[in-house]
C-alpha positions in Angstrom: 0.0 0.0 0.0 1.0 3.4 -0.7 1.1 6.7 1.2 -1.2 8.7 0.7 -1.0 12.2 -0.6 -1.8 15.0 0.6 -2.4 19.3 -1.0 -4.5 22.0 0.5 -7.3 20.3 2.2 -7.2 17.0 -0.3 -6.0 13.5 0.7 -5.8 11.2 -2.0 -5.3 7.3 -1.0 -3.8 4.6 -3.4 -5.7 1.8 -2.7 -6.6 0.3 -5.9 -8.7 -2.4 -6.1 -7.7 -6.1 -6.5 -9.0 -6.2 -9.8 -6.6 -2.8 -10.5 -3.9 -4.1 -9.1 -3.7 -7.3 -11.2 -4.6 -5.0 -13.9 -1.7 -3.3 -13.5 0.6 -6.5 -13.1 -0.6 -7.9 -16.1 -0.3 -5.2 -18.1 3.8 -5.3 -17.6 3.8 -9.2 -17.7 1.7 -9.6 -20.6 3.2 -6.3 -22.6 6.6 -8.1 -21.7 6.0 -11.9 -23.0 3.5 -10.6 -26.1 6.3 -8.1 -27.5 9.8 -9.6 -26.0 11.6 -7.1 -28.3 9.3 -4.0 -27.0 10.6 -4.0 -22.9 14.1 -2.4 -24.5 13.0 -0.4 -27.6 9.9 1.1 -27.2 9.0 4.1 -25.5 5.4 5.2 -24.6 4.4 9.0 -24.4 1.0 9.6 -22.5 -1.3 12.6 -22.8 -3.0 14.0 -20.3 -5.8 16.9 -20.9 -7.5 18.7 -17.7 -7.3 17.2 -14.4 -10.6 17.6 -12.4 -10.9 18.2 -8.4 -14.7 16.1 -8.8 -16.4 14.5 -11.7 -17.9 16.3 -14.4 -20.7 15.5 -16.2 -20.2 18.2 -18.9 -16.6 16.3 -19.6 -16.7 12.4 -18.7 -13.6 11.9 -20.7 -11.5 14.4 -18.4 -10.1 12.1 -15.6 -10.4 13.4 -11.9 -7.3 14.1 -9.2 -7.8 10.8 -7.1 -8.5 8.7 -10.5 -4.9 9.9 -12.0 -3.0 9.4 -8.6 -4.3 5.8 -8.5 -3.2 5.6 -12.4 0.0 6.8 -12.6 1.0 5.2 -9.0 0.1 1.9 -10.3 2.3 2.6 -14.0 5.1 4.0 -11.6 5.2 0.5 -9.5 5.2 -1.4 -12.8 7.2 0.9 -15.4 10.2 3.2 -15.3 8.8 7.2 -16.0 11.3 9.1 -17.5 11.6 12.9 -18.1 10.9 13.6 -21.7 14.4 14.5 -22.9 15.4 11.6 -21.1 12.9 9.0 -22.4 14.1 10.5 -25.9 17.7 10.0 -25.6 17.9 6.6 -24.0 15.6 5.4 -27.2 18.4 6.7 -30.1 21.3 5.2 -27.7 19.3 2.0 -26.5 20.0 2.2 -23.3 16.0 2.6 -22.4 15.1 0.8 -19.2 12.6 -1.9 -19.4 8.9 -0.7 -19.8 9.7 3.2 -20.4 6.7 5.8 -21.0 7.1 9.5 -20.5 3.9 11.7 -19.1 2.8 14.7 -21.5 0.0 17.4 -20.7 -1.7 19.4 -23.5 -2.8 23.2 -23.7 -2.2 24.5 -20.1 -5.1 24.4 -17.9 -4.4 25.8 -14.3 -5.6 22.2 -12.9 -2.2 21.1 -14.4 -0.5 23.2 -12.1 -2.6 23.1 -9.1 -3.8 19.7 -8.9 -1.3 17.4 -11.0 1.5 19.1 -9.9 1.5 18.2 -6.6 0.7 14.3 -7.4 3.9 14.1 -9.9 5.9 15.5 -7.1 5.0 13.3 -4.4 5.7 10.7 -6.9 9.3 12.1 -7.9 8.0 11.7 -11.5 8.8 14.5 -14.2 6.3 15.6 -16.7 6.2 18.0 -19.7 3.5 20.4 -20.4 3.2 21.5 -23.8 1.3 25.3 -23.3 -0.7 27.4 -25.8 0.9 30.5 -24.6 -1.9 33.2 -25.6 -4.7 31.9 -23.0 -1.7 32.8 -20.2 -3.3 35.2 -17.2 -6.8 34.9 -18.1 -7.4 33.4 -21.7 -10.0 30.8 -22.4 -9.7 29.0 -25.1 -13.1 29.1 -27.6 -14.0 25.2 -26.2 -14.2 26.4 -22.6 -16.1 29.3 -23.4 -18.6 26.9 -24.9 -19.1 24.5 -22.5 -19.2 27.6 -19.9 -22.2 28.7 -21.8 -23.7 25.0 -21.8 -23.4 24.9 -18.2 -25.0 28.3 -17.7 -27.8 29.0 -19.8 -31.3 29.5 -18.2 -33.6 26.5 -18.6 -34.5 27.8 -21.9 -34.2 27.1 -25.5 -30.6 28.0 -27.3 -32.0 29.7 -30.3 -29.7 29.7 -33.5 -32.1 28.9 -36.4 -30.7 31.6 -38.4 -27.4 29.3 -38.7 -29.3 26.6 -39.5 -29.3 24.8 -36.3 -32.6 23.7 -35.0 -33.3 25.0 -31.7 -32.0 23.4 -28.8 -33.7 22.5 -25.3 -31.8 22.9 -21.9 -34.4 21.6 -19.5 -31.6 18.9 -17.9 -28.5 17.5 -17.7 -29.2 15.3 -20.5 -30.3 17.9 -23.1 -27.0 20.4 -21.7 -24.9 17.2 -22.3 -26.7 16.5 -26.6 -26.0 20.6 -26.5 -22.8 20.3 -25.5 -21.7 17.6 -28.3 -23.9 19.1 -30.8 -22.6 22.8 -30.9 -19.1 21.9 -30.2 -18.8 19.6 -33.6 -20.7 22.5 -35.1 -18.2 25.3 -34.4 -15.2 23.1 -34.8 -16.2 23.1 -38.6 -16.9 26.7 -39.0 -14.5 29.2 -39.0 -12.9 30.8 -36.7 -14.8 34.6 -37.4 -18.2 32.8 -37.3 -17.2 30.5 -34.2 -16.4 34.1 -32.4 -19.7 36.2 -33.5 -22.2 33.1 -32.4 -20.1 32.5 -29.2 -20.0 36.3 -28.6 -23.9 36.2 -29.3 -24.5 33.7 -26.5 -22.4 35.2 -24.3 -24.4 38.3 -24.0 -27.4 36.3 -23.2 -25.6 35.0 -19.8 -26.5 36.1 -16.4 -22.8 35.8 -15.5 -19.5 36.9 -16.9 -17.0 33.7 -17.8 -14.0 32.0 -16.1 -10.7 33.9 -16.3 -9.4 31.3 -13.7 -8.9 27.9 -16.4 -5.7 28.6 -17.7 -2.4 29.0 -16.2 -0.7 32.1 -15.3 2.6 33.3 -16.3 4.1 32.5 -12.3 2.9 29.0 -12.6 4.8 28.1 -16.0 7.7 29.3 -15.0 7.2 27.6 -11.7 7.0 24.6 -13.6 10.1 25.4 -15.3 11.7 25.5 -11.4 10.5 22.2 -10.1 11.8 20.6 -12.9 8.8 20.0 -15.2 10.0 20.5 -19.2 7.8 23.5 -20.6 6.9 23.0 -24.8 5.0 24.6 -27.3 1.4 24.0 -28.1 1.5 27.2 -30.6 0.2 30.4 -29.2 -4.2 30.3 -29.9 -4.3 26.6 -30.8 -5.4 27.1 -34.1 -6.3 23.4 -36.9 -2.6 24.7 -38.7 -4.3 22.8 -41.7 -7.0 25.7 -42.0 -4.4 28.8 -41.6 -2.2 30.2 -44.3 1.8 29.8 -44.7 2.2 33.0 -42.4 -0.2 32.6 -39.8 1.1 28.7 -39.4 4.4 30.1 -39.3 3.9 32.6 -36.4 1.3 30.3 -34.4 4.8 28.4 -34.6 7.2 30.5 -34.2 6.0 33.4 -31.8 4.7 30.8 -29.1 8.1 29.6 -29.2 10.1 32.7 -28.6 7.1 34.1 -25.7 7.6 30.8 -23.3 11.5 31.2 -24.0 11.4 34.6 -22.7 8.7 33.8 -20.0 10.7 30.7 -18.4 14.8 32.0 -19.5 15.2 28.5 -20.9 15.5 26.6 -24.5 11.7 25.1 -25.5 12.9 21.8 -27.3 9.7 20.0 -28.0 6.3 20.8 -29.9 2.6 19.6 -30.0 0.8 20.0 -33.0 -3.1 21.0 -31.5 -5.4 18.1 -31.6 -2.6 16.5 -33.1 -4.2 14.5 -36.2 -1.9 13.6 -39.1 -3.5 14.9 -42.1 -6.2 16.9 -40.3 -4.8 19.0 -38.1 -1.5 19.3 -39.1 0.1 18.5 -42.9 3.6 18.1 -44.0 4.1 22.1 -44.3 3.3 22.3 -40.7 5.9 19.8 -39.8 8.4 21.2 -42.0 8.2 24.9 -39.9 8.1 23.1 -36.5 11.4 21.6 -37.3 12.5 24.9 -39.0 12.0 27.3 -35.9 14.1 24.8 -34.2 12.1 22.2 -32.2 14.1 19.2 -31.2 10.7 17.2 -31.8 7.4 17.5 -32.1 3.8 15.4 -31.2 1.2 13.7 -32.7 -1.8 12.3 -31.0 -2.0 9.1 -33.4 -1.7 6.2 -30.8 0.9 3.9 -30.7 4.5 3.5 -29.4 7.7 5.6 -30.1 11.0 3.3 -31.7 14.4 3.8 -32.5 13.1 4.7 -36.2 10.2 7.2 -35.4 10.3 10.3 -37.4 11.5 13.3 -34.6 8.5 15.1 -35.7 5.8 13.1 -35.4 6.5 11.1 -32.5 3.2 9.0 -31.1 1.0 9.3 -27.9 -1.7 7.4 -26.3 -4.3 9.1 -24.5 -5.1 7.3 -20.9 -9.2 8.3 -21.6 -10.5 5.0 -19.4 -12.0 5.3 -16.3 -10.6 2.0 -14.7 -6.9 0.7 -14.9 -8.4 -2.7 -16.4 -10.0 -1.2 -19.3 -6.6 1.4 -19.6 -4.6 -2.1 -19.1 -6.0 -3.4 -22.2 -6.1 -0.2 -24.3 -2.1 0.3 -23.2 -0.9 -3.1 -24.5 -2.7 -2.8 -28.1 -0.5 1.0 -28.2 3.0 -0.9 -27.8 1.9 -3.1 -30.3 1.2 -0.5 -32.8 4.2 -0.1 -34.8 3.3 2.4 -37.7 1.8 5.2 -36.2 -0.4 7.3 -38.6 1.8 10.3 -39.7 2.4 12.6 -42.6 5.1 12.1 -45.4 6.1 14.4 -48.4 3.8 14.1 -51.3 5.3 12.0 -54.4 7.3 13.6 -56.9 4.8 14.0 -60.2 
C-alpha cells in the first residue's frame, strides 16, 4: 500500500482495487511476454488533458485528481517514468530501461498546475507540459467558453435557427450534455470569425461573466520550469494549422516559441501539434516549420509506441481516456503493439 497524498485540504489514497492491481501487473507481464523485443525499444508518451478536483458530467472523458493518482502510481510500481528528454535520448542510444513511457500534458489548464503538480511530485515523477501560450493570465480558449455557456444557460431554449441549427432544449442535464456535443462539432467546422460572432452572441445572453481562472498564469509556467517540469510549445491560440495560411502557421509556430523562452529563460525543445491528427490538423508544411523554428521534436496524437526509427517530428502518444486501470490495461498493451503510427510524409514527386 502506498502513502497517501496529501495538497490543500485534499488527501488522495492509493488503494486500488484487486482487480486494478492485477490490472496493472498484467499489463507489464503480458506487454513483456506478447512483444519480447518492445521491454528495451519502445517508448510510450501519454497525454493528459484537464485534471478535475470532482467529476464532471459536462466532460466524462476528463479524468479526476484521485482517479490519475491511483493511475500513474500503479504505472510507476510497474514501469520506469522518465523525463521527456530523457525518455528520448535513451531510445536513439538504447539504453532505455525496461517498460519506459514519458507523461505529457496538453494546452495549459491551471488544474495542471494546481492539482497534478502536486501528485507528480509526491511521486518524484517529471512531466512536460506543452502550453498554448496566448490563453496565459486569463485566456480561455473558444471550447471552454462553450461549455461555460452550456453549463450556464437558463432553462431555456438556445436559439440559432438563423445558422441553420434547430433550436436546442436545456431543460436537464441530458439535453445540456446532446447541447454540448452538438454545438461543439458545429463550431469546430466553421471558421474561426463565425465561431467568435455566435459564441459572442450567446455570451451576451448570460447572467454571469465567464472563467478567467482555467488557464495558467505566467508564475505557474515558469514555476513549472523551477521544479523541474520541461515546458513545450502548443503554438500560441491553438489554431487546426491545416485551416491557416503559410504565415499565420508560421507565427502560431514561431511566436509561441520565442514568448515561453522569454517567460521561463530557458531553451523550449519539443512541440505539440493541436489536436494532433496527421492529415487533419496538421500537414507536411506544418511539420516542416516546426522543425525549421528549431524544435528538437514534435507530437502527434496518433496512438501507438515511439521506436528507434520514429520520425522526430511526429512522434506518437496514447491518451489514458478510461475510467478503470483494467480497461486502460488493455487499451495500453494494443498502443505498444502499434508499430506504424499514422503520420504525414512528403507528397510524391509527379
Amino acid at each position: 500500500m502506498t502513502e497517501p497524498i496529501r495538497y490543500g485540504d485534499i488527501r488522495y489514497e492509493f488503494r486500488s482495487s484487486k482487480i486494478d492491481a492485477w490490472g496493472a501487473g498484467l499489463l507489464a507481464k503480458v506487454g513483456g511476454y506478447a512483444f519480447p523485443d518492445s521491454v528495451h525499444s519502445r517508448l510510450s508518451v501519454l497525454i493528459f488533458h484537464r485534471i478535475l478536483k470532482e467529476p464532471d458530467p459536462l466532460l466524462p472523458y476528463e479524468i479526476t485528481a484521485k482517479q490519475f493518482a491511483a493511475e500513474i502510481a500503479a504505472l510507476a510500481k510497474h514501469f520506469t517514468i522518465l523525463p521527456l528528454d530523457e525518455g528520448l535520448a535513451r531510445l536513439r542510444n538504447n539504453t532505455l530501461p525496461p517498460f519506459a513511457l514519458c507523461l505529457t500534458f496538453d494546452d495549459g489548464y491551471r488544474d495542471n498546475y494546481t492539482i497534478a503538480l502536486p501528485i507528480l511530485q509526491s511521486l518524484g515523477i517529471k512531466a512536460t507540459f506543452f502550453i498554448a501560450s496566448s490563453y496565459l493570465d486569463g485566456g480561455r480558449m473558444w471550447n471552454d467558453t462553450l461549455l461555460t455557456i452550456v453549463r450556464r444557460w437558463p432553462d431555456e431554449m438556445i436559439d440559432l435557427t438563423d445558422w441553420g441549427i434547430p433550436r436546442i432544449p436545456m431543460q436537464d442535464l441530458a439535453q445540456r450534455q446532446q447541447a454540448w456535443g452538438l454545438l461543439f462539432r458545429w463550431m469546430r467546422r466553421i471558421g474561426t470569425r463565425g465561431r467568435n460572432e455566435m459564441l459572442d452572441r450567446l455570451v451576451r445572453q448570460l447572467p454571469e461573466h465567464l472563467p478567467t481562472d482555467l488557464m495558467m498564469t505566467r508564475e505557474q509556467v515558469r514555476q513549472l520550469q523551477r521544479d523541474g517540469m520541461e515546458i513545450g510549445c502548443h503554438t500560441c491560440s491553438h489554431p487546426i494549422l491545416t485551416r491557416l495560411p503559410d504565415d499565420a502557421a508560421r507565427a502560431e509556430i514561431v511566436d509561441s516559441k520565442r514568448e515561453l523562452e522569454e517567460l521561463t529563460q530557458a531553451e523550449v525543445r519539443y512541440f505539440a501539434y493541436p489536436n494532433g491528427t496527421p492529415g487533419d490538423d496538421y500537414g507536411m508544411r506544418d511539420v516542416n516549420l516546426v522543425a525549421a523554428a528549431g524544435f528538437n521534436a514534435a507530437f502527434s496524437t496518433s496512438w501507438g509506441v515511439v521506436t528507434r526509427d520514429w520520425d522526430q517530428f511526429q512522434i506518437p502518444r496514447f491518451t489514458p481516456w478510461d475510467r478503470n486501470l483494467s480497461r486502460f490495461t488493455a487499451r495500453f498493451i494494443l498502443s505498444r503493439s502499434r508499430m506504424k503510427p499514422d503520420r504525414v510524409s512528403e507528397p510524391a514527386a509527379p
